[in-house]
C-alpha positions in Angstrom: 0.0 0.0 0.0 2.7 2.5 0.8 4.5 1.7 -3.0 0.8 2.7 -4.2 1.1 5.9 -2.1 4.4 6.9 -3.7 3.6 6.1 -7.2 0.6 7.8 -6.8 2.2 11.2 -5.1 4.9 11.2 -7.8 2.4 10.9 -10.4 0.8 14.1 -9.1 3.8 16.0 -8.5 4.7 15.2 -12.5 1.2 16.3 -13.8 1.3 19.7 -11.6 5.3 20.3 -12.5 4.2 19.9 -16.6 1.0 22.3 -16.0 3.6 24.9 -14.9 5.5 24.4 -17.6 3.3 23.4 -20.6 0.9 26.1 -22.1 -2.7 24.7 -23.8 -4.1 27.7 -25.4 -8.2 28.2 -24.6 -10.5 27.1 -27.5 -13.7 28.7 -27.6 -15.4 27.4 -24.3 -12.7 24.8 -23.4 -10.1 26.8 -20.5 -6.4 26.6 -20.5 -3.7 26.8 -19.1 -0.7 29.2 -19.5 -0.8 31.0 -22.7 2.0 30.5 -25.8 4.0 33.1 -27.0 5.8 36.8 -24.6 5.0 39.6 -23.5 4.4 42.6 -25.3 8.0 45.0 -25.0 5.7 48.2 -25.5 2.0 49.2 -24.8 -0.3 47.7 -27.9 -2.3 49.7 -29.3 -5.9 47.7 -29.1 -7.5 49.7 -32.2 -5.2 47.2 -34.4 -7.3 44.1 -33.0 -9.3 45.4 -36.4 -12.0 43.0 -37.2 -11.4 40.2 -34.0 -13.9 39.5 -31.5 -12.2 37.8 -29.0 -9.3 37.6 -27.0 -7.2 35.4 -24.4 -7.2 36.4 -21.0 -4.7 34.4 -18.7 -4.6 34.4 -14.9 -2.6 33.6 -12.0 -4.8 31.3 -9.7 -3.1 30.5 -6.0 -2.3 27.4 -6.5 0.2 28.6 -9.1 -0.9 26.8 -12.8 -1.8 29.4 -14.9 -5.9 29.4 -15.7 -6.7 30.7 -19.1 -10.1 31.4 -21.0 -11.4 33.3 -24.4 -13.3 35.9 -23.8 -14.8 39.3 -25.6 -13.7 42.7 -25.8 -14.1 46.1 -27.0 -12.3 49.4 -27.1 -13.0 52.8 -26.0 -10.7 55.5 -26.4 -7.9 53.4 -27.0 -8.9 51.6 -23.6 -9.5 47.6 -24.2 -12.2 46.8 -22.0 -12.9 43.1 -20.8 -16.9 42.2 -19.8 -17.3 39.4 -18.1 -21.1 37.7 -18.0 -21.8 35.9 -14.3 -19.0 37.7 -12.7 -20.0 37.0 -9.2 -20.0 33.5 -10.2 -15.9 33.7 -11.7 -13.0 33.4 -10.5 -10.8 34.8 -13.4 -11.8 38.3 -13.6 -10.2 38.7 -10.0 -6.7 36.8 -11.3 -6.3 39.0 -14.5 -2.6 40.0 -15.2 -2.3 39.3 -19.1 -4.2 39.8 -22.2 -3.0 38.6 -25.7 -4.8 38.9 -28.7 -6.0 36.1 -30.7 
């Protein structure tokens, strides 16, 4: 029973250590974890977004994975705002650090 135990611990450790490290983009209403590709090295300028509808928002929950979802947008005065449906009933709105575009 106790071999059971430590196959069974190491086997979590593995799957948390490769959710750190892996990133599984969001697709449509399927979440994911940390997002592909860097951070921006200047302010973007949202207005560019053009013709796109939706964007990936990824954030930090406690437990230290990354939690990302695909979400809408629009901009106002070159401000990207981010509207959120249910909020009361989410968790990711209050986690937001980074937004890439789609």
């Amino acid at each position: 029973m106790k071999k059971v135990a430590i196959v069974l611990a190491g086997l979590v450790i593995s799957l948390y250590l490769l959710a750190l490290v892996i990133p599984i983009n969001p697709d449509e209403q399927r979440p994911g974890t940390r997002l592909s590709g860097g951070w921006a090295s200047e302010a973007p300028d949202w207005l560019a977004l053009g013709e796109r509808t939706q964007l990936q928002v990824q954030t930090h929950p406690w437990y230290g994975i990354p939690h990302s979802v695909t979400t809408t947008y629009f901009v106002v005065d070159d401000t990207l705002y981010v509207p959120c449906a249910r909020c009361p009933t989410k968790r990711w709105p209050k986690m937001s650090r980074r937004i890439r575009r789609l």
